[in-house]
C-alpha positions as CSV (number, residue, x, y, z in Angstrom):
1,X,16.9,2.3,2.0
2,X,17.0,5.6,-0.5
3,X,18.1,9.1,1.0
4,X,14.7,11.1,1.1
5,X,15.6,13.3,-1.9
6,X,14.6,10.1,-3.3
7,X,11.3,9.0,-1.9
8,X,9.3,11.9,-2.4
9,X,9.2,11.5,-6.3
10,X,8.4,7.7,-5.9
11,X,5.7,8.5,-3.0
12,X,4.7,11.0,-4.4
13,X,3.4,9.8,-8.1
14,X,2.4,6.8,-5.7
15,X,0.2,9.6,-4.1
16,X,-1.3,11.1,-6.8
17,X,-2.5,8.3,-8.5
18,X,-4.4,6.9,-5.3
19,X,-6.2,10.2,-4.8
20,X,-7.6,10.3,-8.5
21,X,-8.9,6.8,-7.7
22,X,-10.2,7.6,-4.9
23,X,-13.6,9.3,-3.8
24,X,-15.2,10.8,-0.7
25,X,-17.0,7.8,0.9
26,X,-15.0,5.5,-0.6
27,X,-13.5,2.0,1.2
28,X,-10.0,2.4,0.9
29,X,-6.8,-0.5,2.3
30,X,-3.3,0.1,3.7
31,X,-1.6,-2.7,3.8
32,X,1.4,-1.9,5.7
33,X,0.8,0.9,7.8
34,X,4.7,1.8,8.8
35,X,4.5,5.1,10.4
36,X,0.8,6.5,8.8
37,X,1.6,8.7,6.0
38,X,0.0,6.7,3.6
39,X,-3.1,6.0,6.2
40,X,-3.4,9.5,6.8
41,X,-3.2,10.5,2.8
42,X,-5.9,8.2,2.4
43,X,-8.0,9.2,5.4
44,X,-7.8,12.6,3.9
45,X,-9.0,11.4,0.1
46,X,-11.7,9.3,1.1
47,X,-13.4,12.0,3.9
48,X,-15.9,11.8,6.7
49,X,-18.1,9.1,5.2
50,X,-15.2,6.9,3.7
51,X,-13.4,4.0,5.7
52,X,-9.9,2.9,5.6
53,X,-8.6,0.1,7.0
54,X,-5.0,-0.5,8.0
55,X,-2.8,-3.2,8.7
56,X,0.5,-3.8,10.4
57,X,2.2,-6.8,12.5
58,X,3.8,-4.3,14.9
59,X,2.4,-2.6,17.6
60,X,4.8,-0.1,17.1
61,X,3.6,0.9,13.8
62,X,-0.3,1.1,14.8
63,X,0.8,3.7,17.7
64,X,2.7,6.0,15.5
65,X,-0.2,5.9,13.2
66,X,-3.0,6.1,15.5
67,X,-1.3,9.5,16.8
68,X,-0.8,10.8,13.5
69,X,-4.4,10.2,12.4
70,X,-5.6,12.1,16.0
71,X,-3.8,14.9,15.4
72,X,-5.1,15.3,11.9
73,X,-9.0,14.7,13.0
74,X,-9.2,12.0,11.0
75,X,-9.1,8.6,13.2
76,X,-12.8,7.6,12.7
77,X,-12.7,6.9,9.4
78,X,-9.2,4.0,9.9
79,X,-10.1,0.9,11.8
80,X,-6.7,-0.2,12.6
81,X,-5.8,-3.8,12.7
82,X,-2.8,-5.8,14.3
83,X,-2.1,-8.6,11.3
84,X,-0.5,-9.0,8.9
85,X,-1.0,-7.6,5.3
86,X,-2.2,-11.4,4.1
87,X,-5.1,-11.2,6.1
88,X,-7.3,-9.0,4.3
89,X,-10.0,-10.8,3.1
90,X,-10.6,-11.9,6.8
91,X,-11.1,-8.0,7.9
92,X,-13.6,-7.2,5.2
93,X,-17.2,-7.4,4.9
94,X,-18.8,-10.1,1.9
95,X,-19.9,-7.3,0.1
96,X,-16.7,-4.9,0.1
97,X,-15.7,-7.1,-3.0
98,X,-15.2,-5.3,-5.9
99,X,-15.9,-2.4,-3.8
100,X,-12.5,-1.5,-2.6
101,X,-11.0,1.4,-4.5
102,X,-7.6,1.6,-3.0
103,X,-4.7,-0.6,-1.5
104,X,-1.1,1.1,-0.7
105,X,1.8,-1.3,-0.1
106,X,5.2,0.2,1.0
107,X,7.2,-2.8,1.1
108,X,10.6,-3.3,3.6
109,X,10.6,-2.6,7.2
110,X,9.5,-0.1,9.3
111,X,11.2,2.8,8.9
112,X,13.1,4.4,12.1
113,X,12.9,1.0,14.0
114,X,15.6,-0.4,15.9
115,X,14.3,-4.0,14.5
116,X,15.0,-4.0,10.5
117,X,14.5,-7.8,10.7
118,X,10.6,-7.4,10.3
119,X,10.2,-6.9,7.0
120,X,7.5,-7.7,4.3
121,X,8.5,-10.9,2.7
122,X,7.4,-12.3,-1.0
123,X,5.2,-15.2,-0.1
124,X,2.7,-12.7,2.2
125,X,3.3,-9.9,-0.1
126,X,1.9,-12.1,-2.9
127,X,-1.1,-13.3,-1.1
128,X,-1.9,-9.9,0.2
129,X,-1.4,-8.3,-3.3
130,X,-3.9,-11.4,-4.5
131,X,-6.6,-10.4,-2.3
132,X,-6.1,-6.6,-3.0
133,X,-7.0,-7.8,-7.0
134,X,-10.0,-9.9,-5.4
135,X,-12.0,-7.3,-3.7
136,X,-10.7,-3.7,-6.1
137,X,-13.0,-2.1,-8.1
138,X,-13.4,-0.8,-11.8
139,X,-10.8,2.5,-11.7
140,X,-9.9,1.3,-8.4
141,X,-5.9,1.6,-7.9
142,X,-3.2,-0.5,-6.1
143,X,0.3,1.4,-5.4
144,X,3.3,-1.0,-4.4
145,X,6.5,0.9,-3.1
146,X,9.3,-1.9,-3.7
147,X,12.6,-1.0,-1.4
148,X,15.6,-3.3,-2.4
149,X,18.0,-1.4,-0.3
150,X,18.0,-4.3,2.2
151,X,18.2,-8.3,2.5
152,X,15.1,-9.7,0.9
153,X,13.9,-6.8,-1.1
154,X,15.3,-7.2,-4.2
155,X,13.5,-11.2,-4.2
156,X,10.2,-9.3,-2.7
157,X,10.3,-6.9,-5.5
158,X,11.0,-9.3,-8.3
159,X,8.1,-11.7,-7.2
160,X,5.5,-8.5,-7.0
161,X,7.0,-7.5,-10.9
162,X,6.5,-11.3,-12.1
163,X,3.0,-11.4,-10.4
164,X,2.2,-8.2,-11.7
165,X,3.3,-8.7,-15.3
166,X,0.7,-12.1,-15.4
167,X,-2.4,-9.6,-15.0
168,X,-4.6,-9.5,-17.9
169,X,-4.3,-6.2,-19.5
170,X,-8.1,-6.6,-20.8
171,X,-8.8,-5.9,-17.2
172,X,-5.4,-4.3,-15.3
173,X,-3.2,-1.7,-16.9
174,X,0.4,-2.0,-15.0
175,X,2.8,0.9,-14.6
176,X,6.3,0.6,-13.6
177,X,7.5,3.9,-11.8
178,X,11.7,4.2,-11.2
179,X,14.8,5.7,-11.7
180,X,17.0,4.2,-14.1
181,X,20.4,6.2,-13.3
182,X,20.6,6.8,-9.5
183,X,23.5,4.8,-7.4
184,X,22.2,2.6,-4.2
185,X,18.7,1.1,-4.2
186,X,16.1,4.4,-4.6
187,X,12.7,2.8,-4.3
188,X,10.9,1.9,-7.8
189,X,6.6,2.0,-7.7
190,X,4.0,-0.4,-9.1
191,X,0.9,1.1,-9.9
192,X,-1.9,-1.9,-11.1
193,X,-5.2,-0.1,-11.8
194,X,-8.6,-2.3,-12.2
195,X,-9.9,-1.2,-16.0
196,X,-13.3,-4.1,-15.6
197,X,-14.0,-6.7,-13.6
């Protein structure tokens, strides 16, 4: 993984662009929860009347975050849920399709855990990304944090680019966000906005 002197550039253009997409009492996904900074930015950006759900496979991740979200006042609006990121449709309502206007992916493992085995993997990563096109909205926004500081990532992150470079650009502008002359593996972002359905 990067140093944080790293991350903050990378998370935080990944931050910005989600809260200009977003809305108070808007429906809003994070697909791998990790520790809750990106559930709690979202929480934040969609306010009292918005929802957000969140996903993780580790029960260790859903505690962290739960906490975080407390402490900020904010744990009614994030339904937390023990699955993984593939699942998605399965978690939302018929009608939330094309009513999503956010989805945050930080790809890798959990940071701080004493397991770095679980990590996201291409072949979930690709369905969950494929259900986050399914139910986004016009000017909704999908921000994928690719780590390839560790076994698997770089394949991960090459299968999201390939996926993301087949989207129609009549109806998704793609951005590719990294550093081009830092040593090690700093994190690189894809941001996929929905122009039309």
């Amino acid at each position: 993984m990067a140093s944080a002197r790293h991350l903050a550039p990378v998370l935080g253009a990944a931050h910005d662009l989600v809260r200009d997409a977003l809305h108070p009492g808007a429906l809003a996904v994070d697909a791998t929860v990790g520790n809750g900074h990106d559930t709690l930015m979202l929480a934040d950006a969609v306010g009292p009347e918005g929802t957000v759900l969140g996903f993780d496979v580790q029960a260790e991740a859903l505690h962290a975050t739960r906490d975080r979200l407390r402490a900020a006042g904010v744990a009614d609006r994030v339904r937390l849920i023990q699955a993984g990121h593939e699942t998605l449709l399965d978690h939302l309502p018929d009608d939330a399709r094309g009513a999503v206007q956010a989805v945050t992916f930080n790809l890798g493992y959990l940071p701080g855990a004493a397991d770095k085995s679980v990590i996201t993997r291409p072949d979930t990563t690709l369905a969950a990304l494929e259900a986050a096109t399914e139910v986004l909205g016009p000017g909704g926004m999908i921000t994928i944090v690719l780590y390839t500081g560790h076994p698997g990532g770089p394949e991960e992150a090459d299968a999201v680019r390939a996926r993301a470079q087949t989207l129609d650009q009549s109806h998704w502008a793609v951005l590719s966000y990294q550093f081009v002359n830092q040593r090690g593996a700093p994190p690189a972002l894809l941001a996929i906005e929905r122009l039309s359905m």
